[in-house]
C-alpha positions in Angstrom: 47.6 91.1 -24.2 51.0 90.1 -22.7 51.4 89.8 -18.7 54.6 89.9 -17.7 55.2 88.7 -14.0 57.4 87.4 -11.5 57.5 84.4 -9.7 54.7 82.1 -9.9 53.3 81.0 -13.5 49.9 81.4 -13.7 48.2 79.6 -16.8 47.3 82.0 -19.6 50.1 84.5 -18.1 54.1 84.8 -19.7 56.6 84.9 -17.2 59.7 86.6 -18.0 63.2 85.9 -15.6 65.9 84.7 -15.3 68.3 83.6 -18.0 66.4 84.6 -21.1 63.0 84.1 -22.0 60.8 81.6 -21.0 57.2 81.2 -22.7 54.3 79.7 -20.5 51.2 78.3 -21.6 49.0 80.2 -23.5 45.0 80.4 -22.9 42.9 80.6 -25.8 43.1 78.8 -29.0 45.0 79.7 -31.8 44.0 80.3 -35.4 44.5 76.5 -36.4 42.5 75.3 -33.3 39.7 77.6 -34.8 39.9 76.6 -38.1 39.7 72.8 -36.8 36.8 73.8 -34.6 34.8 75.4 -37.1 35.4 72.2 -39.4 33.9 69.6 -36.9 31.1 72.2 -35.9 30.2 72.4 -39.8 30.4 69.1 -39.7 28.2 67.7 -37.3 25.7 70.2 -38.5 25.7 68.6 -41.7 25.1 65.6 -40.0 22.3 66.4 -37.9 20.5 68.0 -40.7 20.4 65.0 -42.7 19.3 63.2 -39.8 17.1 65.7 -38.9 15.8 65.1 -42.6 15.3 61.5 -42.8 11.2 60.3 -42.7 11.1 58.8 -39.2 12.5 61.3 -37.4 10.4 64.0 -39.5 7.3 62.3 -39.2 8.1 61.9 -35.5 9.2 65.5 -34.9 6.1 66.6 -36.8 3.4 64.8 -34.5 5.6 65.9 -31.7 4.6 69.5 -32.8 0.9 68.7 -33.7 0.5 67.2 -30.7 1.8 70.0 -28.8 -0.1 72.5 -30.9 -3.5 70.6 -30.2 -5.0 70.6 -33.6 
């Protein structure tokens, strides 16, 4: 949704005036900034499932959850 206002430029609001057009900054993130956030978030998923995966951290989760449990 556009905002047009005048005077003051609040972030995340256009301003038009003036001599032409002038465009502000924008809040939000654009479609590449998404694509590059989904990449890292995919990524470091992958990462903590393999070290999620690994024997001393299983074995350690797993008495963690025994030892919780009681039995």
């Amino acid at each position: 949704m556009t905002k047009w206002i005048k005077g003051r430029v609040r972030p995340g609001v256009y301003r038009r005036g003036g001599r032409g057009t002038r465009w502000t900054t924008e809040a939000g993130m654009t479609t590449a900034e998404y694509a590059v956030g989904t990449v890292a978030a995919v990524a470091f998923a992958g990462l903590l499932l393999v070290v999620v995966k690994s024997g001393p951290v299983k074995s350690a989760l797993t008495a963690i959850i025994v030892s919780a449990l009681g039995t």
